[in-house]
C-alpha positions in Angstrom: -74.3 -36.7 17.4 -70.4 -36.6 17.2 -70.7 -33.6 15.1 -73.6 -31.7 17.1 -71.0 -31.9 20.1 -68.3 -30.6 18.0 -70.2 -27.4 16.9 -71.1 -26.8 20.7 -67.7 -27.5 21.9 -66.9 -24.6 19.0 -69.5 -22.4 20.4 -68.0 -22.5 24.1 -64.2 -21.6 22.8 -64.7 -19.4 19.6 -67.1 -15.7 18.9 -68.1 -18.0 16.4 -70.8 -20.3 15.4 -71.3 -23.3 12.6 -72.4 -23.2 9.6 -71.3 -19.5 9.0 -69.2 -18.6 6.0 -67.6 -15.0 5.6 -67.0 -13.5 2.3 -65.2 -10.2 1.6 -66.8 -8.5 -1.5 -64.2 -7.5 -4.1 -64.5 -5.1 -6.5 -61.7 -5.9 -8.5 -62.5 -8.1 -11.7 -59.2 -9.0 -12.9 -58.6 -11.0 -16.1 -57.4 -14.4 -16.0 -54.3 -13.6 -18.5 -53.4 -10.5 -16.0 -53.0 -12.8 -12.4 -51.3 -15.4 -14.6 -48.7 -13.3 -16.0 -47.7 -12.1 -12.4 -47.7 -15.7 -11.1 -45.1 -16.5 -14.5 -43.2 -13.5 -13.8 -42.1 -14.7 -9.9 -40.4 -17.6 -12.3 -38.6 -15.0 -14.1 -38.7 -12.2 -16.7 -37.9 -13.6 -20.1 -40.9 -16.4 -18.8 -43.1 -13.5 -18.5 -42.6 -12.0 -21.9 -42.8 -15.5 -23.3 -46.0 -16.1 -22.1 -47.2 -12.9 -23.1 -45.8 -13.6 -26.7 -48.4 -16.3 -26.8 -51.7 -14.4 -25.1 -51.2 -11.0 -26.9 -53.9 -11.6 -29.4 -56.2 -14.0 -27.5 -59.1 -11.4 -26.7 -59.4 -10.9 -30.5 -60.3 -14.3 -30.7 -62.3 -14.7 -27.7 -65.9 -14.0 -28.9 -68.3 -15.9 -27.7 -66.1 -18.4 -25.3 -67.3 -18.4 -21.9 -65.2 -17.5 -18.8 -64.6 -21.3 -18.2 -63.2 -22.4 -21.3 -61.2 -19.4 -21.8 -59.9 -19.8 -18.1 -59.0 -23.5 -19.6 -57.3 -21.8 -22.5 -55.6 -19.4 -20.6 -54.0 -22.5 -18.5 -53.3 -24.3 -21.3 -51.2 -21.6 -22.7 -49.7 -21.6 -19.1 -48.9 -25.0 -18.6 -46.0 -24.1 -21.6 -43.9 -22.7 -19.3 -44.9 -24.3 -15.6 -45.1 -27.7 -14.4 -47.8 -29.4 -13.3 -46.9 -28.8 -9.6 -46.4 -25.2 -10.8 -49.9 -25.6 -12.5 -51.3 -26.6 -9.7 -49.9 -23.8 -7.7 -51.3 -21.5 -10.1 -54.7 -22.4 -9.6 -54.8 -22.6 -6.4 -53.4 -18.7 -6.6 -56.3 -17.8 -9.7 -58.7 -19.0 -7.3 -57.9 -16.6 -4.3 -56.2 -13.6 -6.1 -53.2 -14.2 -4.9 -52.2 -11.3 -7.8 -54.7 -9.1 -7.4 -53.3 -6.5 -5.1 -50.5 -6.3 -7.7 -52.4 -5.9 -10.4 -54.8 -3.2 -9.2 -51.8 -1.7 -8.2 -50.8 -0.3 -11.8 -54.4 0.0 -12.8 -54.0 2.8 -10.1 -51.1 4.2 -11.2 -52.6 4.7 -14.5 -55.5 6.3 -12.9 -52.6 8.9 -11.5 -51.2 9.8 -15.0 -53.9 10.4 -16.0 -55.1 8.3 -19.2 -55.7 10.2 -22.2 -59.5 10.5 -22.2 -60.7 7.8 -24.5 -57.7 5.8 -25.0 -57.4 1.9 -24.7 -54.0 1.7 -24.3 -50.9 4.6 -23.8 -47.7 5.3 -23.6 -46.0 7.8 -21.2 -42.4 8.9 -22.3 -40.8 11.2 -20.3 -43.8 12.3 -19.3 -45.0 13.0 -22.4 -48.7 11.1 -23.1 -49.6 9.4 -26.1 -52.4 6.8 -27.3 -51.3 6.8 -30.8 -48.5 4.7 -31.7 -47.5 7.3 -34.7 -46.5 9.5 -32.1 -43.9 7.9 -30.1 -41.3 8.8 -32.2 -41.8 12.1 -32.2 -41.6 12.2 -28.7 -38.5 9.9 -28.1 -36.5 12.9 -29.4 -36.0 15.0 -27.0 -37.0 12.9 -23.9 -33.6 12.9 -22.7 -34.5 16.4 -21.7 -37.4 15.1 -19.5 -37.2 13.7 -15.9 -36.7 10.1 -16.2 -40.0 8.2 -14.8 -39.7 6.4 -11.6 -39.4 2.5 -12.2 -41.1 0.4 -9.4 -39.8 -3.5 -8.1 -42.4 -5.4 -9.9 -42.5 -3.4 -13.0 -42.0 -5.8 -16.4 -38.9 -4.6 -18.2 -38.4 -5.5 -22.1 -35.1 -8.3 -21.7 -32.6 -5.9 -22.8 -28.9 -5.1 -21.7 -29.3 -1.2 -22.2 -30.8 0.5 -19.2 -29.6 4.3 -20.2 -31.8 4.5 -23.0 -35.7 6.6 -22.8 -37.8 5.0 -20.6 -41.3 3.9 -22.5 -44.2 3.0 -20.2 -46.8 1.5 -21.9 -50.3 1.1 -20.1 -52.5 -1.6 -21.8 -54.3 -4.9 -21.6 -52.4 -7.5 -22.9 -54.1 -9.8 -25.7 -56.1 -6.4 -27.0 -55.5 -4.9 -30.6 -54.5 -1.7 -29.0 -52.1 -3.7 -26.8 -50.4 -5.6 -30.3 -50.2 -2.1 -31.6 -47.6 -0.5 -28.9 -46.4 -3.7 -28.4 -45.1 -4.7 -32.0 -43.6 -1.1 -31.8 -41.7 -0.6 -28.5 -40.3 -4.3 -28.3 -38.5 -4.0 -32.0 -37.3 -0.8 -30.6 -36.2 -2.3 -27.5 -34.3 -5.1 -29.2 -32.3 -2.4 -31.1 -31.8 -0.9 -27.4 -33.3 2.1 -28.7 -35.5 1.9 -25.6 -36.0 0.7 -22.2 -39.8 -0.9 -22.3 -41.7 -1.2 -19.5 -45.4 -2.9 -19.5 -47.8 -2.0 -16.5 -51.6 -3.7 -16.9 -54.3 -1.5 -17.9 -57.9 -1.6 -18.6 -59.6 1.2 -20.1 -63.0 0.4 -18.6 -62.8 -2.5 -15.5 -66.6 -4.3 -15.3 -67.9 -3.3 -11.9 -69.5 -6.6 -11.3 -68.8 -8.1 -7.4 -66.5 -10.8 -7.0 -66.2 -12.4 -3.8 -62.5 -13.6 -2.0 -62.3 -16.2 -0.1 -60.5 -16.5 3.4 -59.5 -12.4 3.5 -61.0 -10.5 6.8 -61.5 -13.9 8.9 -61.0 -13.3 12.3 -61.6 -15.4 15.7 -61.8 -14.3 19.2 -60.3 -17.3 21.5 -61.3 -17.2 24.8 -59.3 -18.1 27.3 -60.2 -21.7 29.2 -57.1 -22.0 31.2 -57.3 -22.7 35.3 -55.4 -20.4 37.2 -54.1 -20.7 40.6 -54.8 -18.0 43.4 -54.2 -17.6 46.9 -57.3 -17.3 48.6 -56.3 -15.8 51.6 -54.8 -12.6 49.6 -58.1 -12.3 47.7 -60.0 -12.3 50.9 -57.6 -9.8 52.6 -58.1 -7.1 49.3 -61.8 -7.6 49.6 -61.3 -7.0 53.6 -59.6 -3.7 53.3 -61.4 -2.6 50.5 -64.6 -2.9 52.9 
């Protein structure tokens, strides 16, 4: 009865009524690796690049795992660099896409490029384009020449002290082949401060399926219950000379 009352009592101060729940449909299917990265990175950048030293391969060996053990896995890899409060944190964070907006932010900026046509990961150097990694020394040459790309707060520099050096950008999915590739490449050349190496996530081909968010688009209209005072006699005099 108690709650019966409670949903009525609901009903006479909110738009609203019980029992409904809202869902925003997302298009956005992010990998697990992607929104934990960004969560690791607000900890700091050499975290970051640690963590990513221990995911870069784990899509080749993902075959057949379904999406809740290798969420587990990809915790477990976590949990080397947070604590469990952090942990915690972090799930609470997966389980809303906390990182999402970030991450579909450079999947659009390597939509603006453009990608080379058929590539699953690239590299833009001054912007010069490349998918194959045999290439990017040809075109570190003369990038000097080239306008320097514009770096943005939350892209993922290569720990380095050099910051005059070409700028790399290499689009990619972290834990792919194509990502190991680049990546062997451009962080031994960032370690020689040959380079300045910046990661932005990538996926060649995003799944469409729908993903639904919970608690974005909510809204409730409170109506006003409060008594006010008015002077009766100035009513009835408006009313008066309005007639």
């Amino acid at each position: 009865m108690l709650s019966g009352v409670r949903c009525l009592w609901l009903l006479s101060q909110f738009d609203f009524y019980c029992g409904m729940s809202l869902k925003k449909v997302n298009l956005w299917t992010i990998h697990f690796y992607f929104l934990n990265s960004e969560f690791i990175a607000e900890d700091g950048n050499e975290k970051f690049w640690q963590f990513l030293e221990t995911v870069r391969e784990l899509t080749i060996y993902k075959q057949g795992d379904t999406e809740y053990s290798y969420y587990n896995l990809i915790l477990k890899k976590a949990g080397q660099f947070l604590s469990n409060f952090q942990i915690n944190l972090l799930k609470f964070a997966l389980s809303i896409r906390a990182y999402s907006p970030t991450v579909q932010m450079f999947q659009q900026i390597a939509a603006d490029e453009p990608p080379p046509e058929g590539c699953g990961a690239f590299v833009v150097i001054h912007e010069k384009h490349t998918c194959k990694p045999n290439e990017i020394k040809k075109l570190l040459k003369k990038a000097n020449k080239r306008p320097r790309p514009y770096l943005f707060k939350g892209d993922h520099k290569y720990p380095t002290l050099k910051e005059d050096g070409p700028i790399v950008v290499l689009y990619a999915e972290m834990g792919t082949r194509d990502f190991v590739k680049f990546h062997k490449i451009l962080s031994e050349k960032a370690q020689k401060e040959e380079i300045v190496y910046v990661l932005r996530h990538y996926i060649q081909k995003p799944r469409s399926r729908k993903m639904y968010l919970s608690g974005y688009g909510v809204e409730l209209a409170i109506k006003s219950t409060e008594y006010k005072a008015v002077d009766d006699t100035q009513v009835k005099g408006r009313l008066d000379h309005r007639m």
